[in-house]
N, C-alpha and C positions, 0 to 999 in steps of 0.2 A: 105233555106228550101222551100221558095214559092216565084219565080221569075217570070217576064214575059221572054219567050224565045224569039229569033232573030227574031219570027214570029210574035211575040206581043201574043200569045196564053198562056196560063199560062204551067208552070215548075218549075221543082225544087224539093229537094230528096222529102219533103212530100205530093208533085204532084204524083210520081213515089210511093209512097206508096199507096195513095189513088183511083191508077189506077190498082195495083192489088186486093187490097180488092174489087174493083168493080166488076174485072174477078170473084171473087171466090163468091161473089152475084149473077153473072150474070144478071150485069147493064152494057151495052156497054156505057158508057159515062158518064165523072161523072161531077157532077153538084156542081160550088162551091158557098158559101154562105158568104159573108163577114160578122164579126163581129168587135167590140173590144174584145180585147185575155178577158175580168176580165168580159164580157157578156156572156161567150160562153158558160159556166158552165147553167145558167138560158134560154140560147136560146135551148141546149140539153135537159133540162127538161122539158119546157114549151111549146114547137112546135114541131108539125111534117114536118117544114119544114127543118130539116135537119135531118141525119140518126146516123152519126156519126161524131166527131171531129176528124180530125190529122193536127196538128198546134203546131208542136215542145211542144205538151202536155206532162206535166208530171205526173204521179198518186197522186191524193192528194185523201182524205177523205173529198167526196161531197156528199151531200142526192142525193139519186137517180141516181147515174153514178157510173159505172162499166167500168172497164178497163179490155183491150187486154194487153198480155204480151208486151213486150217492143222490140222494134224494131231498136231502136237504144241508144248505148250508148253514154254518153259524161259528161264533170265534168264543176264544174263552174269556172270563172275566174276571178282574180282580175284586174281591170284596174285601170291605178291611171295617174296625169298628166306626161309630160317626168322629168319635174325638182322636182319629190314628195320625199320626205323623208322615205315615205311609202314602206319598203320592201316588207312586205308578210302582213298576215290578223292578226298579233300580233300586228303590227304598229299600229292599226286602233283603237285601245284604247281609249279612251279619244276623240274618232273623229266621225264627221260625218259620216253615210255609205251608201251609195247607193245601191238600187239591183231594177232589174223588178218586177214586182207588178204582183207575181205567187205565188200561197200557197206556192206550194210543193218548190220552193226554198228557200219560207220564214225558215220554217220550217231546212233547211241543214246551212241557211246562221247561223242563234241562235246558231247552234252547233258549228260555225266554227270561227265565230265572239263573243271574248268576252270583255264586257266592253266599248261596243260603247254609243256615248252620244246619237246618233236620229239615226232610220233609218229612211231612206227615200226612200216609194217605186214609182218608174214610169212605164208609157207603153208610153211616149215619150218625145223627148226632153233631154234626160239623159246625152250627150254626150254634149250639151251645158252646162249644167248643170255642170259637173265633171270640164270641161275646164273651167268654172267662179269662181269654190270656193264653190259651192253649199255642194260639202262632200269630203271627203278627198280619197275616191275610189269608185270603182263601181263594183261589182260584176253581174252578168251575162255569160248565157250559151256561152262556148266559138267558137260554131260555128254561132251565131249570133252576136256576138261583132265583131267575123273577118270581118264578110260581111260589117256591119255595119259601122263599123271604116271607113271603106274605103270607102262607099258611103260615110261617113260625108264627112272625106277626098275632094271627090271630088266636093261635094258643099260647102267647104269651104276651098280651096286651101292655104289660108295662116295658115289655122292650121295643114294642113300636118305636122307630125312627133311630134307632140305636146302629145300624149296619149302614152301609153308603157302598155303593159302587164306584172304586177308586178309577178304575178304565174297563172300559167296551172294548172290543174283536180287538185283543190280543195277537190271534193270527187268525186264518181261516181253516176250518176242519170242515166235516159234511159228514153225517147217519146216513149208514148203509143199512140194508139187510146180510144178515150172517148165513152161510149155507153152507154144509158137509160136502167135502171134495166129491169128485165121481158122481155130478147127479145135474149133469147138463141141460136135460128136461124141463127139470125146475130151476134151474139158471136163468136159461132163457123166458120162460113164463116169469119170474120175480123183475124180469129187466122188461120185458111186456105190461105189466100191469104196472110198473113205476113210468114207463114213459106213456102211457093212455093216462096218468094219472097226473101228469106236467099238462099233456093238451088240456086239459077236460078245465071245465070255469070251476068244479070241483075245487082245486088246488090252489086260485086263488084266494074263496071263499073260506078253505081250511084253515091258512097261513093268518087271516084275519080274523078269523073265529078264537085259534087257538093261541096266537103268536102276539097278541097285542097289549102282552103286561109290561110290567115294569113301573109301570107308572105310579106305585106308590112309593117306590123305593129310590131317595132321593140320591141325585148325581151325588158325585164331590166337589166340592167349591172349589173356585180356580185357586192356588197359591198368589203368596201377596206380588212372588216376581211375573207375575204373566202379563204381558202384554198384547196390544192390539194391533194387528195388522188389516191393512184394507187391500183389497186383492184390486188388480191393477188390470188394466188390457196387455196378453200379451205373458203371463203370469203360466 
């Protein structure tokens, strides 16, 4: 979602978001503002050094911030280690649970997870964590677990193949852009530049550019009860 590109300059699908809303402001260049994700909420309210978040945001119920329609969808996902007993998020009972430390997913994780002993929420380190024992899975958006994964991956070579993605789109959520109450101007220009941003062949070419991992991070194997069904006419 926010890479540096080949040039070392920053990229990434919510770089490519953030550079339309800019067109339809008519800001040539946009200006990025580091936080931690669980400050971003009180740096939107409290300064005007920044205009607007888009940082794989999802809508929650915050004093004072209003949100753009959604600009992308995606669902959460269960990671668990490769040898876990852990099928799906029924397993997870009786167990530890991990998720990113984001309302709006706290809030989907409650409906989806029932009867866990602790949850446990992070903004790092999670991936260590899961691999020690720390909770028995981790749920997280599943287009930053793929990326993710595979950095760990690559700074720690000998745990390649060690994580598994227990299940895909858990439910459906969608990133917004975040914006301070009382500022309709740029409401409307942020919903301007996301929807010239849906027309445009741009947004295919992005979702393809930036959205096509996973791929080294292996499913999880069916259980030994699954069986096969052949879809029929009429079904």
């Amino acid at each position: 979602m926010y890479v540096p590109g080949a040039d070392g300059k920053p990229d990434g699908f919510d770089y490519v978001v953030a550079k339309w809303v800019a067109s339809a402001v008519g800001v040539p260049e946009v200006k990025l503002v580091h936080g931690a994700y669980g400050e971003l909420p009180e740096l939107l309210r409290a300064s005007k050094e920044i205009d607007v978040v888009i940082s794989g945001y999802s809508p929650a119920d915050l004093p004072g911030i209003v949100w753009s329609y959604g600009y992308l969808e995606y669902g959460l996902a269960l990671v668990v280690p490769n040898d876990s007993p852990v099928h799906t998020v029924e397993d997870l009972r009786g167990r530890d649970v991990g998720m990113f430390n984001d309302p709006a997913a706290r809030a989907e994780v409650d409906k989806l997870v029932k009867g866990y002993t602790s949850l446990v929420q992070m903004e790092d380190g999670y991936w260590d964590a899961l691999s020690s024992g720390k909770f028995a899975g981790f749920l997280y958006d599943y287009p930053y677990a793929a990326a993710e994964i595979e950095a760990w991956y690559a700074a720690n070579p000998a745990k390649r193949g060690t994580l598994k993605f227990a299940q895909y789109n858990l439910n459906t959520m969608e990133y917004a852009v975040a914006l301070r109450e009382g500022e309709p101007d740029l409401a409307a220009a942020v919903a301007d530049g996301i929807t010239r941003f849906y027309a445009s062949d741009d947004y295919g070419a992005t979702v393809r550019r930036f959205l096509s991992g996973g791929n080294t991070v292996a499913p999880a194997a069916l259980p030994a009860t699954a069986k096969t069904y052949v879809v029929k006419s009429g079904d």
